[in-house]
Structure formats: C-alpha cells, structure tokens
KEVEX-604093 format. One record per atom (N, C-alpha, C): x, y, z. Coordinates in steps of 0.02 Angstrom, whole numbers, plus 50000, padded with zeros to 5 digits. Example, Ala and Ser with C-alpha at 12.3 -4.5 7.8 and 13.67 -1.06 7.14 Angstrom:
2
506604971650390
506154977550390
506604983550390
506424988850354
506844994750357
506455000250394
//
This chain:
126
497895014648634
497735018048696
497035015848718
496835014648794
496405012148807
496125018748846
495285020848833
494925023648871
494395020948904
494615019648958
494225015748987
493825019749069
493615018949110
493395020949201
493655017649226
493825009449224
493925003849248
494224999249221
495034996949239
495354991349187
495544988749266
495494980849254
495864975849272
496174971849247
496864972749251
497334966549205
497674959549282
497684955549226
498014950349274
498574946449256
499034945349269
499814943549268
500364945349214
500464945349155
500694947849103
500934956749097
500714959049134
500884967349124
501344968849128
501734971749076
502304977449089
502384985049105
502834986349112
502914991949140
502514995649052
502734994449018
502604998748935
501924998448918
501624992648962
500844993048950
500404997548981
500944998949051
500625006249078
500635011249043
501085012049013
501125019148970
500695022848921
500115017148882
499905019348846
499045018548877
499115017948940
498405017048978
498055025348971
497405023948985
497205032148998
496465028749027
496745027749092
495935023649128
495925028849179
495355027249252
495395031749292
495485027049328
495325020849329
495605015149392
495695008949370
496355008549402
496595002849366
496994997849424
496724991149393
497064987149451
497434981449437
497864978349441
498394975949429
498474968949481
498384963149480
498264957849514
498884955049479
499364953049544
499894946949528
500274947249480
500554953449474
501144957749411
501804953649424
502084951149380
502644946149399
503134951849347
503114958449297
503344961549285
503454969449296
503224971449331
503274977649371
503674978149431
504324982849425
504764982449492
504414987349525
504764988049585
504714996049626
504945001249587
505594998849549
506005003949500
505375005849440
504865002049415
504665003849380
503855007049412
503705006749457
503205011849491
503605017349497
504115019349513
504535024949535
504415029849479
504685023949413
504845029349356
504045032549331
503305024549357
502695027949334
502315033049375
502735034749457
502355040549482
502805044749489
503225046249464
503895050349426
503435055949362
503035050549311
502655052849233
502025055949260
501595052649339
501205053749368
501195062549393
501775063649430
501815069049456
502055076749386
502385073249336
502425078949291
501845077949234
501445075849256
500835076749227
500525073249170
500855066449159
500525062549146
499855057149173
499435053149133
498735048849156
498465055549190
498215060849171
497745065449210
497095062949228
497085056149191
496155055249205
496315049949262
496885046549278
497075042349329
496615045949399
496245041249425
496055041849511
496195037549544
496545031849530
496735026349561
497165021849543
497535018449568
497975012149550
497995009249597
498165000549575
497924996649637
498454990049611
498974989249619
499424985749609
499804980849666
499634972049643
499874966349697
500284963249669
500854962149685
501414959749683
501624952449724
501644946549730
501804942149740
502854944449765
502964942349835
503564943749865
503754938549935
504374936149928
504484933149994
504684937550039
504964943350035
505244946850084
504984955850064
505044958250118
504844965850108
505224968350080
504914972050022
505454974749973
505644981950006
506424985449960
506594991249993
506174996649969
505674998350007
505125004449968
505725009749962
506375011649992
506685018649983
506445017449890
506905012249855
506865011149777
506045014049751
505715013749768
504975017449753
504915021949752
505195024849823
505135032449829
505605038049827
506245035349770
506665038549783
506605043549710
506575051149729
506675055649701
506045058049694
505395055949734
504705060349736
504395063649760
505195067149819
504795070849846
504045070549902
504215064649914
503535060849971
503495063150026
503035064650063
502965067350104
502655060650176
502985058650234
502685051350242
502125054750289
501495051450289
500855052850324
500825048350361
500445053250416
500155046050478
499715042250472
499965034950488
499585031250488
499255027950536
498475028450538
498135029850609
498185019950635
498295022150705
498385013050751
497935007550714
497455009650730
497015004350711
497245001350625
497545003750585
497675001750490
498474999850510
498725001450561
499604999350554
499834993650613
499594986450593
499914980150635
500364978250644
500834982050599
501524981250607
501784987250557
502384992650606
502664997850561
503014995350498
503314990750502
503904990650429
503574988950390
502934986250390
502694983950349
502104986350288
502004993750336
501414997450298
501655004950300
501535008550237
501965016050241
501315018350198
501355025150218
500855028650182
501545034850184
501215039950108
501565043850087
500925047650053
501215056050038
500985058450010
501205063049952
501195062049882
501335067349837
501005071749795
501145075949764
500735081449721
501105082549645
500735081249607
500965080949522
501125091449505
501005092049455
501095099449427
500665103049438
500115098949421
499495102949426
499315103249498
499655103649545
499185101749600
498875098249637
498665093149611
498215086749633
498915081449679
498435079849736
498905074149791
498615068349783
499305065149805
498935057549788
499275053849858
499025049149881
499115043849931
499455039249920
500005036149918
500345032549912
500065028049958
500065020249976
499875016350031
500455011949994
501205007850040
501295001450029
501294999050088
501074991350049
500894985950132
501284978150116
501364974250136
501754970550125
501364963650189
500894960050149
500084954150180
500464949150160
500664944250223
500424938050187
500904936650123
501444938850112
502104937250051
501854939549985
501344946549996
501214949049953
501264957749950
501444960949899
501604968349910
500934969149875
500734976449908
500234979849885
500414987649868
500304989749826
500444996749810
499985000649796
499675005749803
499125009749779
499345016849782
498875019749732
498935027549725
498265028849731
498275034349763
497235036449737
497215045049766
496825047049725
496875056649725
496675056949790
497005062149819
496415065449878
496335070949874
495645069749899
495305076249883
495175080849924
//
C-alpha cells in the first residue's frame, strides 16, 4: 500500500494497482490498461467508501473514437452538471457529472475526449 499526497504513474497501470493506492492525488498518464468498465467499478469502491484520503484523480487514455461514457456511468447514480460555454467546444465531447460517496462528500466527474485522447477526472467539491 502506498501513502503517498501525490503519485504519478505512467503507462503500465492496472485496474488492481488502483486498489491498493491510498494517495490523495493521483494521476495516471497514457493507461493502455484501464477501461471505462474499470473506472465504473473504481468510483462504484469510491462512493461506498473506499480511498477516503483520495482528492483527486486525473486519468489519460489514448482513443481513436469517443468512447461510450453511459459504460462509466452506469449504476452511479450521477447527477449531469452544467457545463458553463466558455469550457464546452463541443457537447459530445465533454460531460461533467456529479456524485456523492456514503459519507457525504461530492465529487466532479469531468470526461473530455482532446485530440484522440480521453481524459477522466474526479476531484472533491467542496
């Protein structure tokens, strides 16, 4: 188990390497092993109250085509937030969402889809 404030990993990560993280921000550059199916299942562990010290995730994905975010967000209960003109250049391509774990605490979902690359993030709000 890693205690860390700050981890950056780069290409090699699995979904199982998330599991035993306990950072507060963590970022994830060019994951060639992480699906949507497997963010689903990690803000699935997120919301029943697992990574409590988590404040951030920051996950890029290499993609030719826009993936189906429903597969991400299916079964979390998301709530979709507005996303103000000026941050959205194109709708299909950028979604913001919002969820809340057990305890309470919300988190921001952002996916964006740059340039043949997916971006995913979580981060508390406060």
């Amino acid at each position: 188990m890693t205690n860390l404030k700050h981890l950056k990993y780069d290409h090699n990560v699995k979904f199982d390497d998330l599991l035993t993280l306990n950072v507060e921000s963590l970022n994830i550059e060019k994951s060639k092993n992480i699906s949507p199916r497997d963010l689903n299942r990690f803000f699935k562990l997120w919301m029943k109250g697992s990574f409590p010290r988590l404040k951030e995730l920051w996950i890029t994905v290499k993609a030719r085509i826009i993936p189906d975010w429903n597969v991400l967000l299916k079964g979390l209960r998301a709530e979709e937030a507005v996303v103000e003109p000026e941050e959205e250049p194109e709708e299909e391509r950028h979604k913001k969402f919002i969820i809340k774990n057990c305890r309470g605490v919300c988190a921001e979902i952002l996916l964006q889809y740059i340039d043949n690359e997916c971006y995913a993030s979580l981060s508390i709000v406060d």
